[in-house]
MDAnalysis code that builds the backbone (N, CA, C; Angstrom):
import MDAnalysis as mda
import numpy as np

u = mda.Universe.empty(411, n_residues=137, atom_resindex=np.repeat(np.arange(137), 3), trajectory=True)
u.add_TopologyAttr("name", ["N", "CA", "C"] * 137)
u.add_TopologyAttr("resid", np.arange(1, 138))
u.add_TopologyAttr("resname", ["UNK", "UNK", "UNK", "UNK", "UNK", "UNK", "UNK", "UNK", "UNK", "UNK", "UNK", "UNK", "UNK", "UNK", "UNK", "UNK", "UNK", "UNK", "UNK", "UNK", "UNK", "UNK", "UNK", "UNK", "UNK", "UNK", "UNK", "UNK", "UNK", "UNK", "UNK", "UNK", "UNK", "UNK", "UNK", "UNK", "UNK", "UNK", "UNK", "UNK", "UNK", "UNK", "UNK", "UNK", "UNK", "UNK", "UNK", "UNK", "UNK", "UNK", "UNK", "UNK", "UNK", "UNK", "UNK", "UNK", "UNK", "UNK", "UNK", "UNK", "UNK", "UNK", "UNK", "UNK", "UNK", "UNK", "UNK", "UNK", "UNK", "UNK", "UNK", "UNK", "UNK", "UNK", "UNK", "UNK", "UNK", "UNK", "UNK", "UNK", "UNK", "UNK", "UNK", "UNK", "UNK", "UNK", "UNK", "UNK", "UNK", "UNK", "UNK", "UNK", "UNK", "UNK", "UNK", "UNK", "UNK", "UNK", "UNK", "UNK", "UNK", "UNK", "UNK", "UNK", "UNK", "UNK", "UNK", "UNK", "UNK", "UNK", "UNK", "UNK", "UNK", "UNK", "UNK", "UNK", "UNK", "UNK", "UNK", "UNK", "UNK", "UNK", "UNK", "UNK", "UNK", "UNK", "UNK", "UNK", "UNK", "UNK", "UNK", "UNK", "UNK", "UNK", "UNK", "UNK", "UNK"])
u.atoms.positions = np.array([
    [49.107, 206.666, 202.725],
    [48.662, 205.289, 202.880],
    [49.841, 204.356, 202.613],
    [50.010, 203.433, 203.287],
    [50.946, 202.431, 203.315],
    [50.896, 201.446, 202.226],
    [51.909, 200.897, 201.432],
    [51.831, 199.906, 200.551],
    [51.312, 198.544, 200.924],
    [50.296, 198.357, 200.521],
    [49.737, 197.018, 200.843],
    [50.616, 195.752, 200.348],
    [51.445, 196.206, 199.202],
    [52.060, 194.802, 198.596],
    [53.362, 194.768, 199.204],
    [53.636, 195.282, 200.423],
    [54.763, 195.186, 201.538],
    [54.784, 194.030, 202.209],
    [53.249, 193.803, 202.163],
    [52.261, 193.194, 203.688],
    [52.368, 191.587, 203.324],
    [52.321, 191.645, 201.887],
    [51.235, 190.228, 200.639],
    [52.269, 189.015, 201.394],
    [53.311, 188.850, 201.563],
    [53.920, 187.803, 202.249],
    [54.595, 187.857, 203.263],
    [54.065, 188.705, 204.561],
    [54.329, 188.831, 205.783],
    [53.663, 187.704, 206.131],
    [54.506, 186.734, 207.889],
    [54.426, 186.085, 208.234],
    [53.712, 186.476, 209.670],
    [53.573, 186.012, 210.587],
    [53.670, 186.604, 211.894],
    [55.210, 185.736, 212.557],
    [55.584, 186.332, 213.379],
    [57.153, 185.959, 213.853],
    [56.819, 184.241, 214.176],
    [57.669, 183.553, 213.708],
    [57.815, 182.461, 214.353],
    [58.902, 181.964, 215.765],
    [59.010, 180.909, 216.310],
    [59.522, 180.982, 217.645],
    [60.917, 181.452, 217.229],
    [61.513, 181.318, 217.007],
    [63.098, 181.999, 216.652],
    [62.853, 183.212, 216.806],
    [62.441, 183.943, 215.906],
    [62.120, 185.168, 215.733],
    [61.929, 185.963, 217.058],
    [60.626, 185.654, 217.556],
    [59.919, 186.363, 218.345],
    [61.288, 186.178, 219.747],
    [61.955, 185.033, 219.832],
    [63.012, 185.134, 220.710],
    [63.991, 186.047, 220.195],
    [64.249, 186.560, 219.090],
    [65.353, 187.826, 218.734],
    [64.448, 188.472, 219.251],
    [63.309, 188.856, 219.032],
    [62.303, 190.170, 219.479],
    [62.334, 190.353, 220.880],
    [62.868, 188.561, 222.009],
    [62.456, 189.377, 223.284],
    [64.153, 189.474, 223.370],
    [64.856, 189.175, 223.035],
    [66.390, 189.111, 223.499],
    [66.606, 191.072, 222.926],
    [66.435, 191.563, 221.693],
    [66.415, 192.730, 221.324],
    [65.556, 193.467, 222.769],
    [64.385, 193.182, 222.936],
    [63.986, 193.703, 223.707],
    [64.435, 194.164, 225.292],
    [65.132, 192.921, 225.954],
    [66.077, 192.707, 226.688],
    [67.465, 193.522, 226.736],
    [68.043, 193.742, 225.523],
    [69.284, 194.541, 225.383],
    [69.225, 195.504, 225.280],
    [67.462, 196.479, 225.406],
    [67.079, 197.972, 225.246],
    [66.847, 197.905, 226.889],
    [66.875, 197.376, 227.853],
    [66.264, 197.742, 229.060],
    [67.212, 198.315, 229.527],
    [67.539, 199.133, 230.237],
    [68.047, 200.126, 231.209],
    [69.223, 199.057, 231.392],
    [70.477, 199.529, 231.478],
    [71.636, 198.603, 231.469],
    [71.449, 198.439, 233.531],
    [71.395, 198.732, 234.623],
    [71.396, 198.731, 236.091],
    [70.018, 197.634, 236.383],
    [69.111, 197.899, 235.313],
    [67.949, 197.054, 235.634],
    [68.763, 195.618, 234.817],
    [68.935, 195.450, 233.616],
    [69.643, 193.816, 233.349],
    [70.959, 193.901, 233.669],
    [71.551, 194.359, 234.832],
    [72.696, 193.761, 235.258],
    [72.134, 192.994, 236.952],
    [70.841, 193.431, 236.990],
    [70.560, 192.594, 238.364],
    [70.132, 191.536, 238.194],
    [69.999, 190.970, 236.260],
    [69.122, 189.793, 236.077],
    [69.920, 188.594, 235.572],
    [71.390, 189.026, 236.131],
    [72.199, 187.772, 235.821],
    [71.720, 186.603, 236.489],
    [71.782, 185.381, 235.532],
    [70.969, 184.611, 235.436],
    [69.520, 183.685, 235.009],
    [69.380, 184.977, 235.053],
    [67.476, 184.878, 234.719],
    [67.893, 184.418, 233.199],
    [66.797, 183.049, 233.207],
    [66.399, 182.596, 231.436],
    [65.218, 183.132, 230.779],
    [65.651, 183.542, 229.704],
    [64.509, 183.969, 229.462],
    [64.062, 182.872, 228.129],
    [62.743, 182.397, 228.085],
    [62.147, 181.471, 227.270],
    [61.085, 181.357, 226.698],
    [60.880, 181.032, 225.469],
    [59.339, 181.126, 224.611],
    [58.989, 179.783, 224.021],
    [57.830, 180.434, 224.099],
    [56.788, 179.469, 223.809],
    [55.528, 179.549, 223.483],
    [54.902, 178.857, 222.067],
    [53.953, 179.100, 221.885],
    [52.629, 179.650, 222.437],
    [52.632, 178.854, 224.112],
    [51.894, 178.469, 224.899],
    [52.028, 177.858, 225.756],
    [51.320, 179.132, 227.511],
    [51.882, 178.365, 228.544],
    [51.235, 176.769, 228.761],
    [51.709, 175.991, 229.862],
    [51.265, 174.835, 230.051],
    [50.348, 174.770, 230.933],
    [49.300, 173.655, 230.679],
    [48.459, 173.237, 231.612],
    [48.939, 173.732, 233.501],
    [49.570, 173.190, 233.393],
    [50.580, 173.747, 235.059],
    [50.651, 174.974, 235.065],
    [51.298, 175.861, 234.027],
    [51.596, 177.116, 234.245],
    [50.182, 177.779, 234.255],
    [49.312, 177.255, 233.622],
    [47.652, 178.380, 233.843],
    [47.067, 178.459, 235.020],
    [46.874, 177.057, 235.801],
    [47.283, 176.191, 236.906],
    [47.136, 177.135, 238.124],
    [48.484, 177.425, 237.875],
    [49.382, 177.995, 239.463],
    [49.040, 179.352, 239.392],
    [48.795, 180.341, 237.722],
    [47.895, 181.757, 238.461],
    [47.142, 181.958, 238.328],
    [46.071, 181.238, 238.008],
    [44.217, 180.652, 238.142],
    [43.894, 181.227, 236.575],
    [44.716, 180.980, 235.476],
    [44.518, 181.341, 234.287],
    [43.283, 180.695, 233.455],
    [42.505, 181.129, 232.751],
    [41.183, 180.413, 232.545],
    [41.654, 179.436, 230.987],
    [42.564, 180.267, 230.129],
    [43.067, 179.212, 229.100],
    [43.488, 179.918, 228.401],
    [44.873, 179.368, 227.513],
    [46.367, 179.505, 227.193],
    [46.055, 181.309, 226.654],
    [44.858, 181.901, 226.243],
    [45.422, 183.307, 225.815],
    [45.305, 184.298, 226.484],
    [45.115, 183.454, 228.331],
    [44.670, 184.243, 228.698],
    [46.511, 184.948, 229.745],
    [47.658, 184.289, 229.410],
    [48.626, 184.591, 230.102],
    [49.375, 184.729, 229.094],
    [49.905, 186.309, 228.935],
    [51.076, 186.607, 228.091],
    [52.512, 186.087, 228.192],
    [53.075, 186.325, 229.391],
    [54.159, 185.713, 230.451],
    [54.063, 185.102, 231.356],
    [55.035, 184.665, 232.535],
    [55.393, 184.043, 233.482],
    [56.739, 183.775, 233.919],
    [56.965, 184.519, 235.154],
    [58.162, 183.895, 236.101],
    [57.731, 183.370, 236.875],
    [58.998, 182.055, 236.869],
    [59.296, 180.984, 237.324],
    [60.718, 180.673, 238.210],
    [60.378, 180.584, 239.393],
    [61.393, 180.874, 240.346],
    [61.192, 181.825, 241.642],
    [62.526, 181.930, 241.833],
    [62.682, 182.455, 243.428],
    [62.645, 183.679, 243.167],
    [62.233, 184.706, 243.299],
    [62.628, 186.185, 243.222],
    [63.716, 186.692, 244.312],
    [64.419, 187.955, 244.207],
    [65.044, 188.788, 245.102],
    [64.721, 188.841, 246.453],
    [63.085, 188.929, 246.510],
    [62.649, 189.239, 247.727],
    [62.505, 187.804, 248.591],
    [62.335, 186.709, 247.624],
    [62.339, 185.513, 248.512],
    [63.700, 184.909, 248.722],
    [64.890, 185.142, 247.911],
    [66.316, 184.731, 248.204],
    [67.224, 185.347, 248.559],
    [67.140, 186.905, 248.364],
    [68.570, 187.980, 248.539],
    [69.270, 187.441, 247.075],
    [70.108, 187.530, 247.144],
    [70.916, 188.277, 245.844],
    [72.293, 186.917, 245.775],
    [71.821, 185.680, 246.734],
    [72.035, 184.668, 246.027],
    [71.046, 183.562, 245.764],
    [71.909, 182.335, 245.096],
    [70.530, 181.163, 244.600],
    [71.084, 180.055, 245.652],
    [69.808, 179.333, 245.072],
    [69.551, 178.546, 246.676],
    [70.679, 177.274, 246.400],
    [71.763, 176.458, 246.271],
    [72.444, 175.213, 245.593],
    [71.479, 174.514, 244.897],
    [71.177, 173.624, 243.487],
    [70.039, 173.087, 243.379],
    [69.136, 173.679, 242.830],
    [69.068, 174.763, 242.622],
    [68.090, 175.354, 242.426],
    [67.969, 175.857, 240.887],
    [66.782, 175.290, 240.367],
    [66.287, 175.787, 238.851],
    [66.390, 177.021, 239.011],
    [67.415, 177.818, 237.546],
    [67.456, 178.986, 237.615],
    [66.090, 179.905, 236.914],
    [66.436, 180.764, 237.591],
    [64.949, 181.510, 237.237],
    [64.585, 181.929, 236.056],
    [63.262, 181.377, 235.581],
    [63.241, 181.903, 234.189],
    [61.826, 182.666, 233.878],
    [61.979, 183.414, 232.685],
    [60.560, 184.226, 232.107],
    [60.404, 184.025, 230.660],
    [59.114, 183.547, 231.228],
    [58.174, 182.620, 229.727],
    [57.572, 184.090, 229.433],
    [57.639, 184.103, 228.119],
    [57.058, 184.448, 226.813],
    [56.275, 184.043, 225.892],
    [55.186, 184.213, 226.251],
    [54.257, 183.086, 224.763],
    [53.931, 183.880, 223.681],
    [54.304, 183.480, 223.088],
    [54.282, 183.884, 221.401],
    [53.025, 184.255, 221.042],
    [52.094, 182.877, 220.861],
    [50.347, 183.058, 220.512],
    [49.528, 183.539, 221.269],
    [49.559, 184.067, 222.602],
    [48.908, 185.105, 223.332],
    [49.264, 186.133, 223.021],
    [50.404, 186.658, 222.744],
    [50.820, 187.823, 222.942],
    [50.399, 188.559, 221.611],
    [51.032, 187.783, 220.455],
    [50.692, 188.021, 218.841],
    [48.879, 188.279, 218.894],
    [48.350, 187.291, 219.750],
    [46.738, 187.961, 219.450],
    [46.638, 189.486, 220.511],
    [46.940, 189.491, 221.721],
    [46.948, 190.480, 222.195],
    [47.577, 191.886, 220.882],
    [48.486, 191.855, 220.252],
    [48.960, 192.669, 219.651],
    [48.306, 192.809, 218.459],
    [46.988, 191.885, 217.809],
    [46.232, 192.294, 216.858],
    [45.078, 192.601, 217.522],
    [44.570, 192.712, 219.015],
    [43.675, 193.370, 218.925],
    [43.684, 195.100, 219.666],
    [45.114, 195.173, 219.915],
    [45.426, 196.786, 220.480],
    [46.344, 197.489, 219.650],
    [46.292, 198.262, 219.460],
    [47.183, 199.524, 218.903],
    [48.831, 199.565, 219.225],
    [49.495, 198.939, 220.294],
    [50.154, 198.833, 220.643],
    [51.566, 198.083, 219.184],
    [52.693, 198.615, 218.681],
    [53.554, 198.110, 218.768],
    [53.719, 196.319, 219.181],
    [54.262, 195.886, 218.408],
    [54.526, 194.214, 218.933],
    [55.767, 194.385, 219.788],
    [57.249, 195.230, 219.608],
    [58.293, 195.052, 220.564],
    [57.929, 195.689, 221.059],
    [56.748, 196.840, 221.719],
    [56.008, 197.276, 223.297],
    [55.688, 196.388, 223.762],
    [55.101, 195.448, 223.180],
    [54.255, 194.625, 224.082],
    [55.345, 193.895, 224.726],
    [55.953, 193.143, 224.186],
    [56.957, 191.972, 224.529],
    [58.193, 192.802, 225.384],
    [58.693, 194.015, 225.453],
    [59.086, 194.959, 226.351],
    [58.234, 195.094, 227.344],
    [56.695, 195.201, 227.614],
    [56.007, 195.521, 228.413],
    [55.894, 194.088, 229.667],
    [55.853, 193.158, 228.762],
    [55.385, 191.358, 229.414],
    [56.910, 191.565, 230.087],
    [57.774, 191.571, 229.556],
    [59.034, 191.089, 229.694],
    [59.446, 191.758, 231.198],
    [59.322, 193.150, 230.893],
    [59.490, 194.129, 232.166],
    [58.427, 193.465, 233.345],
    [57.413, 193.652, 232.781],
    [56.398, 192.663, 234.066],
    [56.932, 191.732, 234.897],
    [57.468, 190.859, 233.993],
    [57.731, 189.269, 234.690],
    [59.010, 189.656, 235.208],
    [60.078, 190.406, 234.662],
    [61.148, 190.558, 235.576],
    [60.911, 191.425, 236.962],
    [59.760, 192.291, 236.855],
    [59.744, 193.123, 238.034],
    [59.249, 191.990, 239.109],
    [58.577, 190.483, 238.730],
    [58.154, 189.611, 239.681],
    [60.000, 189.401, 240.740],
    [60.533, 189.154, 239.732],
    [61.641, 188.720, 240.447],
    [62.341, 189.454, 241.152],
    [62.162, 190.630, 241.374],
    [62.516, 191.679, 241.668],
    [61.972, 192.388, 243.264],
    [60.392, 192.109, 242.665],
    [59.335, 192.342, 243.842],
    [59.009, 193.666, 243.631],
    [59.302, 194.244, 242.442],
    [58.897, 195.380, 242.087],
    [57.312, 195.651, 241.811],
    [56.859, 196.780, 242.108],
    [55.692, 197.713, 242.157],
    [55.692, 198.049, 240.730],
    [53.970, 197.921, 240.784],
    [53.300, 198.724, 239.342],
    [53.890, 199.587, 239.092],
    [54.042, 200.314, 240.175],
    [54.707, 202.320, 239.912],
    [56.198, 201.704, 239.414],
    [57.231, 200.917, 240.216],
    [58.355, 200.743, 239.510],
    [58.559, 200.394, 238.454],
    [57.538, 199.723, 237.894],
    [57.792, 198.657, 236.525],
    [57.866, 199.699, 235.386],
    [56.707, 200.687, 235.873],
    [55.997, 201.906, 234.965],
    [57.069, 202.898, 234.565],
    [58.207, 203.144, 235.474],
    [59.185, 204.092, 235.629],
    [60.102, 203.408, 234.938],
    [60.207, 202.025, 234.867],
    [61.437, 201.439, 233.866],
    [60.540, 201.670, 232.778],
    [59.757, 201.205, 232.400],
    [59.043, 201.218, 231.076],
    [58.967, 202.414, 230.291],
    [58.833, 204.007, 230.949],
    [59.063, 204.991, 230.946],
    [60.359, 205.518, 230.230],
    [61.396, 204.890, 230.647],
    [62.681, 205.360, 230.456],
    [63.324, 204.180, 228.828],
    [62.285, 203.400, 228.543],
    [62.799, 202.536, 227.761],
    [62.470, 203.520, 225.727],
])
């Protein structure tokens, strides 16, 4: 049994934090998969925005872990458009942290798991592909 008085002044990650958690997370991915993501921002936040629930018919803020934002691979080729907001992947902190108290799952799985998701958007990658990076992580 685990020491409970480990626990007595644990926090849950705050935004700093949970951004080492996705940047750590980020620097474990397959070095060929983040060398195609030069560029890509990656960004957190408590909670997506009104707009961001919006645009993928999200019913309300816990219900979207992530989000990319931008052009993907498949809509630009392998340059950016002049002008163009560089592409980024939201991370929300307070979805994800409840998602991770109500599954069994690891907290840097999860945020490895969102993270891989939203980059495979940009990518145009397949369930099966995402699964095979995730696999190897």
């Amino acid at each position: 049994m685990k020491n409970v008085s480990d626990w007595s002044s644990a926090n849950a990650p705050d935004l700093a934090t949970f951004r080492d958690i996705a940047h750590a997370a980020f620097a474990a991915l397959p070095q060929e998969f983040r060398d195609r993501c030069e560029g890509i921002v990656i960004a957190i936040d408590d909670f997506p925005s009104d707009e961001m629930l919006k645009s993928v018919g999200a019913e309300g803020p816990f219900d979207l872990l992530g989000l990319f934002q931008g052009l993907g691979l498949a809509q630009t080729g392998d340059s950016a458009f002049t002008g163009q907001q560089p592409n980024r992947i939201w991370l929300f902190r307070r979805p994800i942290l409840d998602y991770w108290a109500e599954y069994d799952d690891s907290l840097g799985a999860i945020v490895t798991h969102v993270l891989i998701h939203e980059i495979g958007h940009h990518f145009g990658l397949s369930d099966e592909d995402m699964e095979a990076i995730e696999a190897e992580n």
